[in-house]
N, C-alpha and C positions, 0 to 999 in steps of 0.2 A: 504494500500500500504506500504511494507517495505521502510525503509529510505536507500537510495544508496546514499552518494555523490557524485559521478560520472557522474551521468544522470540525464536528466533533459526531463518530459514529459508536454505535452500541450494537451486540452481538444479541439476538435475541433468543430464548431458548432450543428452536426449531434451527439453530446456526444461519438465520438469513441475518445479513447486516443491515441495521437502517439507521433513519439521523435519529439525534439526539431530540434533537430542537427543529422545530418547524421551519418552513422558508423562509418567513415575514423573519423571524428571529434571527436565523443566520442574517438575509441582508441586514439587517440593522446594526447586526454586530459590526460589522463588513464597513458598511457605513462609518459609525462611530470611529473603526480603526483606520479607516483613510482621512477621516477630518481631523484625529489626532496628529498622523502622520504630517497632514499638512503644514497645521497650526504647530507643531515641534520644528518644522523648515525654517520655518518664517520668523520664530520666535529666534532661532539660532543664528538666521542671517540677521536680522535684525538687530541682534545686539553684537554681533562681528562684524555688520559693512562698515566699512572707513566711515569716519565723519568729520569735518571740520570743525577746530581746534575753537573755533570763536565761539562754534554752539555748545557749546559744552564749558565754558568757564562762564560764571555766574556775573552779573550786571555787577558793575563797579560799586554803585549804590548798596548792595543789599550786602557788602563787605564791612566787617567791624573791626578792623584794622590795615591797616598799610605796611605790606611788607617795605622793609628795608632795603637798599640795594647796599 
C-alpha cells in the first residue's frame, strides 16, 4: 500500500479494506492541510523577505533617549 497522509483505511472483519472517515471528511481534512501549508509559506517568506532598513527603525519621536556618537 503506498503511504498517503491524508487517509486513513481500516480492515474490516470479512478482510475487505475500507475508509475510515467518509469523503466530505477526508476533503476537509485535505483542505484544512493545504491552507495550512499555505498560510506556513507565506508566514515564512514573510518574515524572511528583505526589507528596508528605514521601515523597520522606529520614528525619531517615539525614542526616549539619544544615543551618543
Amino acid at each position: 500500500m503506498e503511504a498517503r497522509p491524508y487517509f486513513h483505511r481500516r480492515e474490516l472483519p470479512d478482510v475487505r479494506r475500507t475508509y475510515a472517515y467518509s469523503a466530505t471528511d477526508r476533503a476537509h481534512g485535505l483542505r484544512i492541510l493545504m491552507l495550512g501549508v499555505i498560510v506556513f509559506n507565506l508566514g515564512l517568506y514573510l518574515r524572511l523577505a528583505p526589507r528596508e532598513t528605514a521601515e523597520l527603525a522606529p520614528p525619531k519621536k517615539y525614542l526616549y533617549f539619544e544615543f551618543k556618537k
